[in-house]
C-alpha positions, 0 to 999 in steps of 0.5 A: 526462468527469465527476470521478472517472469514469474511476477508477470506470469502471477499478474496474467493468471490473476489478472489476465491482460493487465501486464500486456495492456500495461506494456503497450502504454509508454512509460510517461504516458502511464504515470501522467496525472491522466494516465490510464493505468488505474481504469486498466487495473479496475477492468482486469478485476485488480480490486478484488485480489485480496477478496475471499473467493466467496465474497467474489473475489480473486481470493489472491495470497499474500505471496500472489499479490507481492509478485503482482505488486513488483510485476506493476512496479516494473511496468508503471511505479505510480499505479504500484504504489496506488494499488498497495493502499488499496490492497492494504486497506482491503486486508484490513477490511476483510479482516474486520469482516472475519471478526465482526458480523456485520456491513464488512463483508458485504463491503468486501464483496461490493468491492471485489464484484464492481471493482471498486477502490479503496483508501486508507487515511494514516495519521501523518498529519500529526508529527508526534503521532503513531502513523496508526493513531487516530487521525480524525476527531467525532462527535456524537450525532443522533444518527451517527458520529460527526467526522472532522480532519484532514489526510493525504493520498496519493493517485488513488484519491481520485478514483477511491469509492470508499475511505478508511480513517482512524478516529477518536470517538467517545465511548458509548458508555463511560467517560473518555474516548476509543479508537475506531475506524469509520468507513466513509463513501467517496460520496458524502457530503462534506469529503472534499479533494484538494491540491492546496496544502498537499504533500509532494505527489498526494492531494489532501482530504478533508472531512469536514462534519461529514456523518458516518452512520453507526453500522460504518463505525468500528470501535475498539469496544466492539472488537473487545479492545483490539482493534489497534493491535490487528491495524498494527498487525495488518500493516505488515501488509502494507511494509509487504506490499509497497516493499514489492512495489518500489522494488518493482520500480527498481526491477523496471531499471535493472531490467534495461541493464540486463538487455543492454550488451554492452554492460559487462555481464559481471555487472548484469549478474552481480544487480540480478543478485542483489534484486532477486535477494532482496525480493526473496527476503519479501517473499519470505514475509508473504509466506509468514503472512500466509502461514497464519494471521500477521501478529506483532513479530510478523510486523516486526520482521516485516520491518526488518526486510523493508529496511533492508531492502531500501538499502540494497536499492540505494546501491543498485538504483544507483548503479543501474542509471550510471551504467544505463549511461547517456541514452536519448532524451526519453531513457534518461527521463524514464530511467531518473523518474524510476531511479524517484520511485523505486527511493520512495520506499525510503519516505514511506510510513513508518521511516527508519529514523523514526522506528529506531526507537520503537524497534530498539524496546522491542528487541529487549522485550517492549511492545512494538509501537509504530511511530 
């Protein structure tokens, strides 16, 4: 089997034409801030891979939805790395509907049956914050809860049809407040876009006294206190699938060595060696996620494999520019921008520096907290 085939053979049984539709954009033009790749994945039907067949969905694994995340990596990085915060974002939500009778399964097959996006606000914004605390503060209205505070997404915030964030809200009974996630339309009023104040390659937004009703509100109290352990779980899938992602971008690089016969074939082997390695340390983590619902070990060795794979790309990534060598002007840019994304894997949440700690307790038996 050819490099890469398996991956692009995943996209077309899932999303059939997307990976031709794809290869027929350049490079540069895809990842341009009007690129066409976003619309191309929602008219494939990309939303509703993760979506139970019998929510209309595409019923997709977690090993599918990995091979389709490096086969887009490989063809266009930054619609890659939007997709994986839609796919999060949508595992968590089917989650949420496989342990509360309520809107989230009607959420999961309006997204799966119009191709719709979805986003997840992380608490980033807090430096001292778990990237899974709450990241936006309520108050309690007659008709709801009041949100205010701020995230940042990247590409998919254009586009996005409905946003997820973590928020701190009082307890209905008793004193003190509870985690909850609030479910929140694009569309409503006081959800703003903005450049200013964004991090590089994201834009911010804000919430500002924006009205969430009490059927798009999910408490802790409602999941009998466990809603922070299955977002701590369902983040596997995030380490998952941006793994695949960045590793995809990388693929894009070491698949033009691989075509150029003037690199020596030793080193053509020895950087196939080292990516199929890598992604089938990832695949690993899809079967585990498949075996059974992701718990805190899967998180854990979820973590393991993300933080190893960044190092086989800090070697191959590398390497594969060097040998690709001096070519025209449009190889050498697309060659540096891949060489960008595929090291942002380095950069996303949670960073290694910050998960010492946390992974050092829990390999002598401490809970695993997410910094």
């Amino acid at each position: 089997m050819r490099f890469l085939e398996r991956e692009r053979a995943t996209v077309e049984k899932l999303l059939p034409g997307l990976d031709e539709s794809l290869r027929a954009v350049s490079l540069m033009e895809l990842e341009s801030p009007s690129g066409s790749g976003i619309q191309l994945f929602q008219d494939s039907g990309g939303p509703g891979l993760l979506a139970p067949a019998a929510d209309r969905g595409l019923g997709g694994t977690a090993l599918d939805a990995l091979r389709v995340q490096r086969a887009l990596g490989s063809r266009s990085p930054s619609l890659a790395m939007a997709t994986t915060v839609h796919h999060f974002s949508m595992a968590t939500l089917v989650a949420l509907a496989a342990v509360r009778d309520d809107l989230e399964w009607m959420l999961v097959e309006g997204v799966a049956a119009s191709n719709r996006l979805v986003a997840f606000g992380f608490a980033e914004e807090s430096p001292d914050a778990g990237i899974l605390s709450p990241s936006m503060t309520a108050t309690v209205e007659p008709d709801g809860v009041s949100v205010n505070g701020v995230t940042h997404l990247g590409r998919l915030v254009r586009s996005m049809d409905l946003l997820m964030v973590s928020v701190m809200v009082p307890r209905s009974e008793g004193p003190g407040g509870e985690l909850a996630i609030a479910l929140v339309p694009a569309e409503s009023e006081g959800v703003s876009v903005s450049e200013a104040g964004a991090k590089a390659g994201s834009q911010q937004v804000t919430l500002q006294d924006v009205l969430v009703a009490p059927e798009l509100l999910v408490r802790s109290s409602d999941l009998d206190g466990q809603l922070g352990a299955l977002l701590t779980a369902g983040f596997a899938w995030f380490q998952l699938l941006m793994t695949g992602s960045c590793l995809g971008a990388a693929s894009a690089l070491i698949e033009r060595v691989l075509l150029d016969n003037r690199v020596p074939e030793s080193e053509r082997v020895q950087l196939l060696v080292e990516a199929e390695g890598a992604m089938s340390a990832a695949e690993g983590i899809a079967r585990r996620i498949d075996d059974g619902a992701p718990d805190e070990s899967t998180l854990a060795q979820s973590l393991y494999v993300r933080y190893g794979v960044q190092d086989t790309l800090s070697r191959v990534v590398p390497r594969a520019v060097e040998l690709l060598g001096d070519h025209k002007s449009t190889a050498s840019e697309e060659a540096d921008y891949l060489a960008t994304c595929a090291n942002k894997l380095a950069l996303h949440p949670p960073t290694r520096s910050r998960m010492t700690g946390p992974l050092a307790a829990y390999l002598v038996d401490g809970p695993l907290t997410l910094a």
